[in-house]
Every structure is written in C-alpha cells, then in structure tokens.
KOLNU-603257 format. One record per residue (C-alpha): residue in three letters; x, z, y. Coordinates in Angstrom, 3 decimals. Example, Ala and Ser with C-alpha at 12.3 -4.5 7.8 and 13.67 -1.06 7.14 Angstrom:
# residues 2
+-----+----------+----------+----------+
! res !        u !        w !        v !
+-----+----------+----------+----------+
! Ala !   12.300 !    7.800 !   -4.500 !
! Ser !   13.670 !    7.140 !   -1.060 !
+-----+----------+----------+----------+
//
This chain:
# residues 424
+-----+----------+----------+----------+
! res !        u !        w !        v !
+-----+----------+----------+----------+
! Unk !   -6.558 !   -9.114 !  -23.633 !
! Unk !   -3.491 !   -7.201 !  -22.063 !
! Unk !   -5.617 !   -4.919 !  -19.560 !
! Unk !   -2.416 !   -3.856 !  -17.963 !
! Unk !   -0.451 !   -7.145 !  -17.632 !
! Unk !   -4.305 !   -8.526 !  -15.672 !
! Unk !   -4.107 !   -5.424 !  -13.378 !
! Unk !   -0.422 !   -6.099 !  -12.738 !
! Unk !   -0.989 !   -9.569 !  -11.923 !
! Unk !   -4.191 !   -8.950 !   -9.541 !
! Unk !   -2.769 !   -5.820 !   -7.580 !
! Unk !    0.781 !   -7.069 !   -7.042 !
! Unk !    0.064 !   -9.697 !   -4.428 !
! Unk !    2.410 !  -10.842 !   -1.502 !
! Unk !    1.479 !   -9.969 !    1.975 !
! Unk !    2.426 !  -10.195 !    5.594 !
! Unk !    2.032 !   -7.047 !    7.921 !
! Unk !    0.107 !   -3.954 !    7.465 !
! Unk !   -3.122 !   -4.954 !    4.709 !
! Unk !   -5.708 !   -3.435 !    6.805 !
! Unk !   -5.069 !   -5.240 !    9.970 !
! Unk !   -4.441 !   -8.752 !    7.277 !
! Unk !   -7.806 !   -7.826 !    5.523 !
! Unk !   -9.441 !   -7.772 !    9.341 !
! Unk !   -8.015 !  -10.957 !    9.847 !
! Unk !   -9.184 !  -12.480 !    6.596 !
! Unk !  -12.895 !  -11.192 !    7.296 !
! Unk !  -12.897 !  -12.529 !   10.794 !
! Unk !  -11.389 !  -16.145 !    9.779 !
! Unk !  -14.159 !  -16.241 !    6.913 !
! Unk !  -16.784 !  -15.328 !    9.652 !
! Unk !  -15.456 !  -17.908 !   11.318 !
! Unk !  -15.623 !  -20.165 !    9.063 !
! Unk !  -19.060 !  -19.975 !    8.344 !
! Unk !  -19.855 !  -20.068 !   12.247 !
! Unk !  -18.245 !  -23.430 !   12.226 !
! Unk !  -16.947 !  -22.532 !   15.816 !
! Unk !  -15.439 !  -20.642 !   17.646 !
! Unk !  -18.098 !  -17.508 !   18.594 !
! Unk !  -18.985 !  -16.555 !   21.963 !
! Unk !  -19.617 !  -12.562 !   20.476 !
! Unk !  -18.017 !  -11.153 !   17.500 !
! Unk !  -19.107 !   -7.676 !   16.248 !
! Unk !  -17.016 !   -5.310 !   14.180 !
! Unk !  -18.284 !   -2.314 !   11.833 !
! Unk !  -15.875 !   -0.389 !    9.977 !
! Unk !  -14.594 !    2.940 !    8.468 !
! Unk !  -12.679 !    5.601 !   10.196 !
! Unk !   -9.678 !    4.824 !    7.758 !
! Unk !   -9.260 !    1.223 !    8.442 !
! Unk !   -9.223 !    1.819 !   12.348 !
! Unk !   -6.751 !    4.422 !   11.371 !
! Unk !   -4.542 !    2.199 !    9.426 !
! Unk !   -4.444 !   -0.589 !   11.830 !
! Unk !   -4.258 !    1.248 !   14.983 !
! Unk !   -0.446 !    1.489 !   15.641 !
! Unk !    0.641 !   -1.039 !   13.462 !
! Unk !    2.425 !   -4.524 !   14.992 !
! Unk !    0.730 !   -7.818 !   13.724 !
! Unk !    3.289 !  -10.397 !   12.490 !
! Unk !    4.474 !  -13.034 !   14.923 !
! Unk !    2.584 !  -11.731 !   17.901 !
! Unk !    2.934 !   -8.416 !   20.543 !
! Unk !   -1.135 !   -7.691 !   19.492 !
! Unk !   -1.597 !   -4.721 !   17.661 !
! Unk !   -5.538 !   -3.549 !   16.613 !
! Unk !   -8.560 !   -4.113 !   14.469 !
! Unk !  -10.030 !   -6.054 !   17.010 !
! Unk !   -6.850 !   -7.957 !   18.089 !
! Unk !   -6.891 !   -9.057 !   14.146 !
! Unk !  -10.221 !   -9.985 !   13.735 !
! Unk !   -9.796 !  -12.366 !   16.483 !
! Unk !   -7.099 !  -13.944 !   15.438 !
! Unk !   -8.798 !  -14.591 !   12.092 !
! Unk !  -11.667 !  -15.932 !   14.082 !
! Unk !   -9.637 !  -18.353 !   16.487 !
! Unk !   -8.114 !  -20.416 !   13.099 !
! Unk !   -6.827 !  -17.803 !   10.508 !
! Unk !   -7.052 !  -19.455 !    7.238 !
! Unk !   -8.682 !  -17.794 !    4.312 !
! Unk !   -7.029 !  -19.635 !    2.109 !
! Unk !   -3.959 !  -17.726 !    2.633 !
! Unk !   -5.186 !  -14.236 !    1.671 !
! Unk !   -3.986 !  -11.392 !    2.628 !
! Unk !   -1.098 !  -13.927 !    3.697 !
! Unk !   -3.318 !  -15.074 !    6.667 !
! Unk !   -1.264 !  -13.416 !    9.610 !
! Unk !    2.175 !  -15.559 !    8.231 !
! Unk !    1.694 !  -18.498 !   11.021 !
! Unk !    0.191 !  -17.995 !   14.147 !
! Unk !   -0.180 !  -20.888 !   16.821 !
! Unk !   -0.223 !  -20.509 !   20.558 !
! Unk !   -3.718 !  -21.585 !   21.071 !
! Unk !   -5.122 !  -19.737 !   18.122 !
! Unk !   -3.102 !  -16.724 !   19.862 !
! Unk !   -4.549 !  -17.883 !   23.472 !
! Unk !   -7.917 !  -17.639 !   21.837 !
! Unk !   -7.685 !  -14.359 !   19.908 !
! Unk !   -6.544 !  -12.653 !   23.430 !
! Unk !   -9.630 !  -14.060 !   25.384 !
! Unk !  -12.353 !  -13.606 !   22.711 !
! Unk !  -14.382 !  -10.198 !   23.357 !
! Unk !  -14.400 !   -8.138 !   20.100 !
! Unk !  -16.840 !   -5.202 !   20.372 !
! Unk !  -15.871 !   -2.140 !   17.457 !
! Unk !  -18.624 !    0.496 !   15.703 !
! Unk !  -16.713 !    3.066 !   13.418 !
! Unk !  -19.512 !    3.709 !   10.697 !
! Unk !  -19.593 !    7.114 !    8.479 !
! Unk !  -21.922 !    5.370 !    5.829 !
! Unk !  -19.472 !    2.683 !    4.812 !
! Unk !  -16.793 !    2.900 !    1.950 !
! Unk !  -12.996 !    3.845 !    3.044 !
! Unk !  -12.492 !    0.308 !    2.631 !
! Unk !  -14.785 !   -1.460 !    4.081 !
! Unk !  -14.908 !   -4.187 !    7.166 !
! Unk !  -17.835 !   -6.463 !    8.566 !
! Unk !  -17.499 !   -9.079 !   11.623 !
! Unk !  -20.397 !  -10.642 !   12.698 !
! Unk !  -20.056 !  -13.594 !   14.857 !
! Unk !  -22.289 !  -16.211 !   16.920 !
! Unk !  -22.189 !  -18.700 !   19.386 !
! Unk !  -25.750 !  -18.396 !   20.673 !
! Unk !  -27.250 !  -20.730 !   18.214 !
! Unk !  -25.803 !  -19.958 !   15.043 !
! Unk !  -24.804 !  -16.281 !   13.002 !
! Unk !  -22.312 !  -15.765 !   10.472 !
! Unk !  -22.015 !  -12.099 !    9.092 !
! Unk !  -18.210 !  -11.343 !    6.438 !
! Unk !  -17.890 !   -8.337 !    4.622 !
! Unk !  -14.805 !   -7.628 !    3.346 !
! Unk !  -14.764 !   -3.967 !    0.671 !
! Unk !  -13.884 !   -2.155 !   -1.639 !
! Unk !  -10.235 !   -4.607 !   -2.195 !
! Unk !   -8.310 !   -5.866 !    0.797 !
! Unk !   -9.279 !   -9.165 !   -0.101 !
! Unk !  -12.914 !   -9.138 !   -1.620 !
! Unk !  -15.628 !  -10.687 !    0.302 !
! Unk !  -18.699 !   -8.595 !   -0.726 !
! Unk !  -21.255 !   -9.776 !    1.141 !
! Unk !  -21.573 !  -13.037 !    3.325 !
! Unk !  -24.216 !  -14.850 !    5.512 !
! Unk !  -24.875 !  -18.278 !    7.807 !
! Unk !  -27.832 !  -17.956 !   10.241 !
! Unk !  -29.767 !  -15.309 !    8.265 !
! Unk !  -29.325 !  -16.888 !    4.948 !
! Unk !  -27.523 !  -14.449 !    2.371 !
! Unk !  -24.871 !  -16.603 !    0.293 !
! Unk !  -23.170 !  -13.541 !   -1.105 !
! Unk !  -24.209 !  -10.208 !   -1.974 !
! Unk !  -21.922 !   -7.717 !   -4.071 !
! Unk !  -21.843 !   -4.082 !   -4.614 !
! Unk !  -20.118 !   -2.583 !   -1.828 !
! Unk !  -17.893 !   -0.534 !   -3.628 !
! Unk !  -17.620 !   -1.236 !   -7.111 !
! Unk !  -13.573 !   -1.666 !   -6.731 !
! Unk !  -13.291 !    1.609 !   -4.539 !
! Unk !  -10.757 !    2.389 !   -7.301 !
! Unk !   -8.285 !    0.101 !   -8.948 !
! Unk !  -10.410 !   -1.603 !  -11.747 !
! Unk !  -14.195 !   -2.271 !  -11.910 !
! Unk !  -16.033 !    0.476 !  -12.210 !
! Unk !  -16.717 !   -0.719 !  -16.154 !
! Unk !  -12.827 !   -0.680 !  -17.148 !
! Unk !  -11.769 !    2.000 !  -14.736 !
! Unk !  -10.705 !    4.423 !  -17.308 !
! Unk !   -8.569 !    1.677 !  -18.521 !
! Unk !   -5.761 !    3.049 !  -15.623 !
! Unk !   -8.041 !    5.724 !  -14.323 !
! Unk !   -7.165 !    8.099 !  -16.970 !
! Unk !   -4.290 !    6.796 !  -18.587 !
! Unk !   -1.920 !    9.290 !  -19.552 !
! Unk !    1.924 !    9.407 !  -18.770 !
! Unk !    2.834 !    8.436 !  -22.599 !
! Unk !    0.300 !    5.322 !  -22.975 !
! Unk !    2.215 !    4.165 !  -20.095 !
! Unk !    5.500 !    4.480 !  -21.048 !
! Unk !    4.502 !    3.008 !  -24.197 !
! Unk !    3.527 !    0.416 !  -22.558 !
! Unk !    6.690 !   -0.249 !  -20.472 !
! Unk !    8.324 !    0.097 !  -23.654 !
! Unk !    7.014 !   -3.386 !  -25.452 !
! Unk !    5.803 !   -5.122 !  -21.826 !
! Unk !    5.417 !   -8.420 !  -22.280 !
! Unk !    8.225 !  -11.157 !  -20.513 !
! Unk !    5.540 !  -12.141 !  -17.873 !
! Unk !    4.689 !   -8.394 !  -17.161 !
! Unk !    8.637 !   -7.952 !  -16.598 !
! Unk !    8.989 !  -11.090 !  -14.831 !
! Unk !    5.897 !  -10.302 !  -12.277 !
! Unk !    7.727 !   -6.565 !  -11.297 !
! Unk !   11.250 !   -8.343 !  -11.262 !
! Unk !    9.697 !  -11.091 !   -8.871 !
! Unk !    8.152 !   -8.195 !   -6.727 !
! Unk !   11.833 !   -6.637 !   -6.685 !
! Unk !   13.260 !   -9.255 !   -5.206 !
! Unk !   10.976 !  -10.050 !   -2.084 !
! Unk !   10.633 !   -6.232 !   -1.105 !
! Unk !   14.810 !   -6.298 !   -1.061 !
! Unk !   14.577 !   -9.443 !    1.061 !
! Unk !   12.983 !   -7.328 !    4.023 !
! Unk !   14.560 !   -4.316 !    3.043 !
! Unk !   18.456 !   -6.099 !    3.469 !
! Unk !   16.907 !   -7.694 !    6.428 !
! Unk !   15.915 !   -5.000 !    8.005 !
! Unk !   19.272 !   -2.536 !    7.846 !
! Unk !   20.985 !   -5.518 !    9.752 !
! Unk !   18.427 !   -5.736 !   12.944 !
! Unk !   16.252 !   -2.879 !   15.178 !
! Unk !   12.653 !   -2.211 !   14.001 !
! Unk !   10.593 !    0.874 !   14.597 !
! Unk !   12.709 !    4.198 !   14.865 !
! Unk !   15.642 !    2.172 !   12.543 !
! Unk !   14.934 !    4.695 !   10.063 !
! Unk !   16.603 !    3.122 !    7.207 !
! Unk !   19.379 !    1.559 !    9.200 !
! Unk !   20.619 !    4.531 !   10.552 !
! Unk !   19.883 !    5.902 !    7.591 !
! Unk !   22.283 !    3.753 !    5.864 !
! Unk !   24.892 !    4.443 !    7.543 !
! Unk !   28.430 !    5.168 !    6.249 !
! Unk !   26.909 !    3.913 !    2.864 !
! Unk !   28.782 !    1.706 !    0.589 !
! Unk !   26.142 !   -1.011 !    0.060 !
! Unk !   27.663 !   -1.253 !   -3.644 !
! Unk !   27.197 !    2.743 !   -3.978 !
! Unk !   30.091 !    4.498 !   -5.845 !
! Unk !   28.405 !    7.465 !   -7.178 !
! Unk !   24.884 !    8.002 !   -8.269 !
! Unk !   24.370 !   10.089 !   -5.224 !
! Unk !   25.212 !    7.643 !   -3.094 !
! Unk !   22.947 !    5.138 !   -4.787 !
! Unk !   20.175 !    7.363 !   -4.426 !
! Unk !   20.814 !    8.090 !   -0.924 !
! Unk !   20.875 !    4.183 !   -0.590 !
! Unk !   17.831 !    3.661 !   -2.145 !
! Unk !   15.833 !    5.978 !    0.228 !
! Unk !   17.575 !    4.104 !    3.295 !
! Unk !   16.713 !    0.443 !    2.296 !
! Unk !   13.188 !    1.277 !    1.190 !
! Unk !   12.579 !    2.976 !    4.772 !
! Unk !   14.639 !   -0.065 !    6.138 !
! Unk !   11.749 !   -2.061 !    4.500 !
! Unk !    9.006 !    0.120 !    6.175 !
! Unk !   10.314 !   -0.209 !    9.584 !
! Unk !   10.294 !   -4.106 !    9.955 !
! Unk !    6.837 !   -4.039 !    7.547 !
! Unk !    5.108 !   -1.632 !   10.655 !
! Unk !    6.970 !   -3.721 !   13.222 !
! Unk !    5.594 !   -6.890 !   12.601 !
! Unk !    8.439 !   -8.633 !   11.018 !
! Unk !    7.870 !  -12.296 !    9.577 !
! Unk !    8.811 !  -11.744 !    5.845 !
! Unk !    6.091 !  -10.813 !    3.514 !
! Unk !    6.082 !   -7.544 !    1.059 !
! Unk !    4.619 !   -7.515 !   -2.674 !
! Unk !    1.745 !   -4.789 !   -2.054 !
! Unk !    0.497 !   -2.570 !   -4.913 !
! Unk !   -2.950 !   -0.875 !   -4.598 !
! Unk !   -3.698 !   -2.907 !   -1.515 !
! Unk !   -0.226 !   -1.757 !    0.191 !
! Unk !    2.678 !   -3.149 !    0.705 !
! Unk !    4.403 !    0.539 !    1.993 !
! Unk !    3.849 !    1.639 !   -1.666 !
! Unk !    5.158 !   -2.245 !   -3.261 !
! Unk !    8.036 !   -1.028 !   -1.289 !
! Unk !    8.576 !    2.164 !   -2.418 !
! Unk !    8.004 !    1.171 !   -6.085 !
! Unk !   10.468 !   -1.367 !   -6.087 !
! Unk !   13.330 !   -1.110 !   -3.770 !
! Unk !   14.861 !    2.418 !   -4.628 !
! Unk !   14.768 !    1.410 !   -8.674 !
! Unk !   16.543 !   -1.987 !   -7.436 !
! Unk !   19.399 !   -0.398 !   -5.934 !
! Unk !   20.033 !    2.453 !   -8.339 !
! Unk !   19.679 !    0.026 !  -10.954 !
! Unk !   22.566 !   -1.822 !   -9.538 !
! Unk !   25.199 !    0.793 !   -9.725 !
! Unk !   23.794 !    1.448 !  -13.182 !
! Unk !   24.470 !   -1.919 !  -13.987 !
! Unk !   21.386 !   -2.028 !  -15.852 !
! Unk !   19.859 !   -5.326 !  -17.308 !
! Unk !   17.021 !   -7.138 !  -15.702 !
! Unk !   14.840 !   -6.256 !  -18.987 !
! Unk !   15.962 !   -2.569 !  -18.243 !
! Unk !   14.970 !   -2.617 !  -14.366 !
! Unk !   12.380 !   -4.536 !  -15.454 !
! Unk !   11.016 !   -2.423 !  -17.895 !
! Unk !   11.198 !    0.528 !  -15.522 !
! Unk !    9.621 !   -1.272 !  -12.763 !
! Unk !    6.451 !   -1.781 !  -15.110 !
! Unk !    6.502 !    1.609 !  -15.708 !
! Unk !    6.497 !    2.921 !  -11.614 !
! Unk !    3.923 !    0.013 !  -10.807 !
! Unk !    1.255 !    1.656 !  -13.517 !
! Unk !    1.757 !    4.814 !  -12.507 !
! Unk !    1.263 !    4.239 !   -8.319 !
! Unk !   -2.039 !    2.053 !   -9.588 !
! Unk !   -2.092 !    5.047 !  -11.777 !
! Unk !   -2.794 !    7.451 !   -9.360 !
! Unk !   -4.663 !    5.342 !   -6.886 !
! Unk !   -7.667 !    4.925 !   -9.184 !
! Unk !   -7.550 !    8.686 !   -9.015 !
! Unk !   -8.252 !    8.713 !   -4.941 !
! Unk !   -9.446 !    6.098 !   -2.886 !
! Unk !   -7.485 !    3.262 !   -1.962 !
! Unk !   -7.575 !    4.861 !    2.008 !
! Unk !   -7.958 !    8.358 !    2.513 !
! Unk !   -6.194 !   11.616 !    4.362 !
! Unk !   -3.663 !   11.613 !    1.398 !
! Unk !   -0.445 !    9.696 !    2.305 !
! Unk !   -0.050 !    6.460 !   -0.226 !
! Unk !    3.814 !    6.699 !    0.178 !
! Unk !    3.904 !   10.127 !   -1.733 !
! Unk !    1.747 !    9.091 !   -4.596 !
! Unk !    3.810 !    5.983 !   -5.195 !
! Unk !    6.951 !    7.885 !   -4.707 !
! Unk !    5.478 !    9.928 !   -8.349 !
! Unk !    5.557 !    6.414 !   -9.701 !
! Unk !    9.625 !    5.721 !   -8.503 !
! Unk !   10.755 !    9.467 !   -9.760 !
! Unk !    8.974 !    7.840 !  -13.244 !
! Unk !   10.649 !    4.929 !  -12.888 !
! Unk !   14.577 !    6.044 !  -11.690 !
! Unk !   14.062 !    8.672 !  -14.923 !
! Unk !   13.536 !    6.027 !  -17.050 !
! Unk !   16.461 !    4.152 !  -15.590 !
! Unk !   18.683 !    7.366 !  -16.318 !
! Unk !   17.679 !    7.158 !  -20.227 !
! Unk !   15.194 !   10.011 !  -19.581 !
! Unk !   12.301 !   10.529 !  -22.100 !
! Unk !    8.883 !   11.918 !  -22.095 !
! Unk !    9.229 !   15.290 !  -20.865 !
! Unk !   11.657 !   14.874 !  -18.518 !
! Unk !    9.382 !   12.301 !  -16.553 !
! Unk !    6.298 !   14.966 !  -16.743 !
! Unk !    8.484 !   17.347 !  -15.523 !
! Unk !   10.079 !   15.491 !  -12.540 !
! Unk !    5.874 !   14.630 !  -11.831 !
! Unk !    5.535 !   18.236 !  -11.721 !
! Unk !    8.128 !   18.649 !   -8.956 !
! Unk !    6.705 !   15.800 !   -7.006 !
! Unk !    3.207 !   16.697 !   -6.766 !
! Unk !    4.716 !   20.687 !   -6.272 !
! Unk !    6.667 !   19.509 !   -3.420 !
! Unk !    4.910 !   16.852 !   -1.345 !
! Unk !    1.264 !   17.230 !   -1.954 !
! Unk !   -0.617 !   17.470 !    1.789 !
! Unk !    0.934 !   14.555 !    3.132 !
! Unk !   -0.999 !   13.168 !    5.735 !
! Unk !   -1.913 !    9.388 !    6.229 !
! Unk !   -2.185 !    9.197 !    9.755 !
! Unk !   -2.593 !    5.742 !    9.853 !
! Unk !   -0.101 !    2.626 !    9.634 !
! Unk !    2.950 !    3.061 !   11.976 !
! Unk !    6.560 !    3.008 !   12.687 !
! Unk !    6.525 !    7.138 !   11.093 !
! Unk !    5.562 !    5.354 !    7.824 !
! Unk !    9.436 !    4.520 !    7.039 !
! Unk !    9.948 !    8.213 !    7.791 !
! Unk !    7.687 !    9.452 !    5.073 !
! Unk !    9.029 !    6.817 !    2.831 !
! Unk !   12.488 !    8.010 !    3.481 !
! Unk !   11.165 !   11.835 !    2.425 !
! Unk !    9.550 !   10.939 !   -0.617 !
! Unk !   11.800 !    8.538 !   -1.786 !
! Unk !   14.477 !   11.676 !   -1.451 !
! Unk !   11.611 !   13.859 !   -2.927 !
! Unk !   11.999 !   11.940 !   -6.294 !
! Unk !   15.618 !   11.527 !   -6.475 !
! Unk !   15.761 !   14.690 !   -6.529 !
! Unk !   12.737 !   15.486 !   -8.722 !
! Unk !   15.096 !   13.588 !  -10.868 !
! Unk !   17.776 !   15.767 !  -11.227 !
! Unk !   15.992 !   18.690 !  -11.372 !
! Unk !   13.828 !   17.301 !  -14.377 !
! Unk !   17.434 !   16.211 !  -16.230 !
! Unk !   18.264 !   19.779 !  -16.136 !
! Unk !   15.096 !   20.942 !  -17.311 !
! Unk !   13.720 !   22.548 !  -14.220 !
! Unk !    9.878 !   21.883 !  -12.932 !
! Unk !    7.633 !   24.118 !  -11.519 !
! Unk !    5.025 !   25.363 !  -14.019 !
! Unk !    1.017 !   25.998 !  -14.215 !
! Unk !    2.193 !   29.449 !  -12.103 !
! Unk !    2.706 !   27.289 !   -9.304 !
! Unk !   -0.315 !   26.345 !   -6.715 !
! Unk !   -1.572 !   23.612 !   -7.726 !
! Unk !    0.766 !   22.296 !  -10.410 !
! Unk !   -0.831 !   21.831 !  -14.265 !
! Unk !    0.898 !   22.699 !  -17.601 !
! Unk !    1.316 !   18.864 !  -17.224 !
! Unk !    1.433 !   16.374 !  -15.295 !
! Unk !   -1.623 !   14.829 !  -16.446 !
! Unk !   -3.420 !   18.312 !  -15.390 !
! Unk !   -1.280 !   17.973 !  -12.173 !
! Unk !   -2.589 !   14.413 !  -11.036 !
! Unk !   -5.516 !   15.570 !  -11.948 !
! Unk !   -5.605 !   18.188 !   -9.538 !
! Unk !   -4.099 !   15.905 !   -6.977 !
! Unk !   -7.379 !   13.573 !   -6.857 !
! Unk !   -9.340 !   17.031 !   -6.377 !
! Unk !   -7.258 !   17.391 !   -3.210 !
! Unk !   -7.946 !   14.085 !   -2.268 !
! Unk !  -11.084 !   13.554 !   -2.974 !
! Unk !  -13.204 !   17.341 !   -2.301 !
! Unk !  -10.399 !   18.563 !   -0.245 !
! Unk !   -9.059 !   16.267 !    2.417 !
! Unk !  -12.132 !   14.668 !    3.538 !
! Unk !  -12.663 !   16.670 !    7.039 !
! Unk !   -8.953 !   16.283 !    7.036 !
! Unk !   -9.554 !   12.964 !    7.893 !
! Unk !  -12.075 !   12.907 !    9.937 !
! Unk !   -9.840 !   15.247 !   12.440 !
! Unk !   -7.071 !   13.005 !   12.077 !
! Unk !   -8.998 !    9.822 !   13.479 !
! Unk !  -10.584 !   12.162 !   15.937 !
! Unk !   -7.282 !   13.393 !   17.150 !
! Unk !   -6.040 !    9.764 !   17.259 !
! Unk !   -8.980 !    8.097 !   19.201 !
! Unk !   -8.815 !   10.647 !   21.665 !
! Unk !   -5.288 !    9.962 !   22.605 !
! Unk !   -6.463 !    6.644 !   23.181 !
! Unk !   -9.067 !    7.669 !   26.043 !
+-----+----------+----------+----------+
//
C-alpha cells in the first residue's frame, strides 16, 4: 500500500470557511440529526483552542461569526453529508433558526486540542456528537442515553493513527523527496487538483475587499505574469495572503485544507503555483514539488498537535521553502538548509486564533521562505550555534515540536485568556 499517496488523499479535503467553526457545524447537524428535531437546549463543551480558532472568524454566506453561532446552524439543517463542506449553502430559515436557538458554551481543560461535543434535546429526547481528534471524525455518539459510537478520543491527535504515525511522524527530509521523486500520477494529480481551487480564491480575492486586503494591496504594481523571479516571489506571497483574507472573511469558494486547515492548503499550494508559472515548469514538475511541500506541512504537524500556541501558517510555510527549492532544481542540502533558516527565523509564532491577521502571517512566512530560498542557493543557513537550530533539519523540527509541545502550552492558555477577556 502507498502510505503516503492514502495520507494525501485523506488530509487534502475541500472546505468552506475556517475548519473549526465547519467541524462545529458538522457536530451540531449530526446532533441534530440524531434528535430528529429541532432541540429546545443545545450544550457545547470544547477546548480552549477551538474557541480560539473560531472566535473572529466570518462563517460563509452569513454575518454570524462563533462556536455557538456554528453549532446552531448545523443544528437548524446543516447536512453531514457534506463534511467539512457543511457551511457551503445556508437557507434563510435554517439561518432564522440558528439565530433564535440558545447555545450555552463550557471551555473544558481535560479535552484534546481538538475536540467538540453538542448535546441537544427537545425535552423528550437526547442526542450527544463528539467530534475529535480530525475535523471531521465523530468519536463518540448517542440517542436518548443509548451509546451508538464510542472511539478513542484522541487516537488521530496527530496526522496518522497512532499505529502508523511514524509512517510521517518521523520521516526524514530525504524519504520525502524520494518520494516526490517517483510519486505516483494520482498523487500528482490530487496536489495539482488542490492547486487549482486554492488559486480560484486566491485570483478572486486580489480583485474584491476582504479582511485588511492584505494580498490585494499587496499585489499591487505586480505584473500578474511576473518578469523576474523576484517579482514572482513577491507575487506568490500576495495571492496566497489574497487567499487568506476572503478564507477568514467568509467568502463562498471552498479551499483544499491540509492537516485540518485550509490557511496551510493555501500556503502549500498557491506560492509554488505562481512561481512555477514564470518558471514555466511542467505540471509533472509543479506537481512533483507540490507532493513534496504537502508531506512536509503533514510532516511537521504529526510533530505538534493539529491546534496549539504554534502558528500552522509558519510550519507549512517550511513545507513551500521545500517545495519552491525543488522548483529551482535545488537538491538535498540546499532544502535542509533553507529548513534551517525557516525554523531560525520564524519559530514563536503565535496562533491567536482564526482571523483576518491570518493573511498577514501568511504574507510573512510565505516571504520567510522565499527568502530562505535564496539564502540556501548560496549556501548560507544558520548552524547548530544558533538557538534552537540542529546540525539538520531533521534535529531542527525536532526541536520545533519540543517548543510546541513542552514549551508553548501556558502560552496558550494566556492567549485565550487574553482573548475572552476582551470579550467581557
């Protein structure tokens, strides 16, 4: 069995909107569901890091914005048929609904990062939907007291199953590129498909006013058919923050997600799209390359948790700098160096939760890696001298999930604290 071409195909998924306020939705509608109509009380327990993410982030094709405000509207007719998908039509009374339903919220400290559970009844009837672990796996389910589902929490709290988690866990740098190097058509296909969606919302979104208009200001004065490699990198960071900035505003179109999130499907895909364009590479080329950023984001997200304090834009952005290098003809070495640079450079990134600033750290780290490129061309990196940087960049990821995992975890916690107390 090709372990990598299976993980490909079940991380790179399309959604609409932010995932944590889609995987709300998809836990209320399956609540709903089992209720069988609509609830007079719905309950909501989850993590610090999924009120976090889903707290300043628009919901697509409404002005609601929230946990809560999500969860209802998966209650009120959300289909859970349509995945992480679910938030891609919504009707007027299902909206009408959502706004009048009471949604009571508990933020629990014994739950997984991931982790979401609406309870719902209508006075006669319970249904209880737990959604962990993945964005879109129901762990645990129940009609009037009677379990019908029961799964480890967190057995995905990392990109594979715990049992084949050192499949990607500990991959190194080479066994990837290796890979990239004799990827299967359907592997290339699946990253080329992905490609072409994120640009949709990316092109879309330099032409119209989202967010802060990061990436359309951004863009401006750019040729949109670059002339130099500069200006295709420059590009590149512009229409991936330009794809950011609709994503966090709500915008209609939907976004190929890897690791649960579509901010780092963007930034894995868009930037090698344009600079592979003034290149001129071939699709097999782009595609190749685009095999080789999408391992190395899942890469480093089975080294951290899927949420956490650690921005998810940055580690994906390790996973473009991989990807442009290989684009440029660059071997080995110089990809280990230019993950050197990134994780010098950018490690301590916050997440502060899903907003309209996300295209703004997009814009940074997408920058970050062009120019991690050229300083790995010329054989520069920062050594094992350097803070937290390895003798390679295997050492150096490795070092990064210690940051994310020992280090960053009261980070966190002051992050959410600071947030909710803007709030009241």
């Amino acid at each position: 069995m090709d372990r990598f071409l299976e993980l490909l195909k079940k991380e790179m998924r399309p959604a609409m909107g932010c995932t944590e306020p889609a995987a709300s939705a998809l836990a209320g509608a399956k609540a709903g569901e089992l209720l069988g109509t609509i609830p007079t009380s719905v309950e909501v327990v989850t993590s610090r890091d999924m009120v976090k993410n889903a707290m300043g982030v628009g919901l697509p094709n409404c002005s609601l914005k929230g946990i809560q405000a999500a969860v209802a509207l998966g209650v009120c007719g959300g289909s859970v048929d349509k995945g992480l998908s679910i938030l891609s039509e919504i009707g007027q009374e299902q909206l009408r609904c959502a706004s009048a339903l009471q949604v009571s919220l508990k933020i629990s400290v014994d739950v997984p990062s991931l982790y979401i559970k609406v309870s719902a009844t209508n006075g006669k009837s319970s249904s209880v939907a737990i959604i962990s672990g993945e964005h879109d796996r129901f762990s645990y389910l129940e009609k009037d007291g009677v379990e019908l589902l029961s799964l480890p929490v967190d057995n995905c709290s990392s990109v594979l199953e715990e049992a084949d988690e050192d499949v990607i866990g500990k991959a190194t740098l080479a066994s990837l590129l290796a890979y990239a190097n004799e990827a299967p058509p359907e592997a290339i296909q699946l990253c080329l498909d992905a490609k072409d969606t994120n640009l949709v919302i990316a092109e879309h979104a330099v032409r119209h006013e989202y967010g802060l208009s990061v990436g359309r200001i951004a863009s401006e004065g750019l040729n949109h058919e670059p002339r130099s490699l500069t200006e295709a990198f420059s590009l590149a960071s512009a229409l991936a923050a330009a794809a950011s900035d609709a994503r966090m505003a709500g915008c209609p179109l939907p976004v190929i997600i890897n690791s649960g999130s579509g901010n780092q499907g963007i930034t894995l895909t868009v930037p090698l799209a344009v600079v592979a364009s003034y290149l001129k590479s071939s699709d097999e080329k782009l595609g190749r390359a685009l095999v080789l950023s999408e391992l190395v984001g899942l890469s480093l997200t089975a080294r951290k948790n899927r949420l956490s304090a650690l921005c998810g834009a940055f580690t994906a952005s390790i996973g473009t700098a991989c990807g442009l290098v290989y684009l440029l003809d660059g071997d080995l070495p110089v990809m280990d160096r230019a993950i050197n640079t990134m994780i010098g450079n950018l490690t301590g990134i916050i997440c502060d939760g899903a907003k309209m600033t996300c295209a703004l750290k997009i814009y940074s780290c997408v920058e970050a890696a062009n120019l991690a490129c050229k300083l790995a061309f010329r054989g520069y990196s920062p050594g094992n001298e350097s803070g937290i940087v390895g003798n390679t960049s295997l050492e150096s990821m490795d070092f990064l999930s210690r940051i994310s995992r020992e280090g960053m975890e009261e980070t966190d916690k002051t992050i959410l604290s600071i947030m909710l107390g803007k709030q009241r």
